[in-house]
N, C-alpha and C positions, 0 to 999 in steps of 0.2 A: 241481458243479451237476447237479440231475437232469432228464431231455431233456422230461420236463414244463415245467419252468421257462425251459429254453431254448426249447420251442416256442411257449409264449407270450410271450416276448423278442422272439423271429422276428417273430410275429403282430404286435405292437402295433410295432416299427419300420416294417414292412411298412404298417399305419396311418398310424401318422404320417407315415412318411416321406412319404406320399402327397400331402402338403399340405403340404410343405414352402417356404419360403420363404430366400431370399437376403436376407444383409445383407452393408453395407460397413463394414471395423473396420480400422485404422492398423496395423500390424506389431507396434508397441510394447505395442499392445492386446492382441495375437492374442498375446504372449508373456507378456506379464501373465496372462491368461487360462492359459492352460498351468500356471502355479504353481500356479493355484485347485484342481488336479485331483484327486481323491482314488486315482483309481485310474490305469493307462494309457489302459482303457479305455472314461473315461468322454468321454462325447459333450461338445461344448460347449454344446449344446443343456441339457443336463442339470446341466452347469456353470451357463449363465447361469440357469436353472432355479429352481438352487438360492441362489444370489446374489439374483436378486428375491425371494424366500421369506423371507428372512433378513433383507433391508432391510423388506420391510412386517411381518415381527415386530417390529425396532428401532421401527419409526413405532408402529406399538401399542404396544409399549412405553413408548414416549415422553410420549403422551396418557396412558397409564392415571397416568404418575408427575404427569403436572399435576394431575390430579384427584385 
């Protein structure tokens, strides 16, 4: 990775992190979640990210097949 891309990695965690929020999730959750991971070092943030993305394609999906 070239330290361009890492500095704006920095940058935009730095952002976000700023306005961060707490949730509460069951153990059994928080290890389910761990499988979903593509990398080591993907956030869960990023994980659940990516899991809503994916379920509102399926819901478009689903509509487009009624019609």
């Amino acid at each position: 990775m070239n330290w361009h891309r890492k500095v704006y990695k920095y940058v935009m965690y730095k952002l976000c992190m700023e306005k961060r929020t707490t949730i509460q999730i069951e153990y059994k959750t928080l290890q389910k979640l761990k499988r979903f991971r593509i990398t080591k070092r993907e956030t869960y943030d990023e994980i659940i990210t990516r899991l809503m993305k994916n379920a509102k394609n399926l819901q478009i999906q689903a509509v487009s097949n009624k019609g």
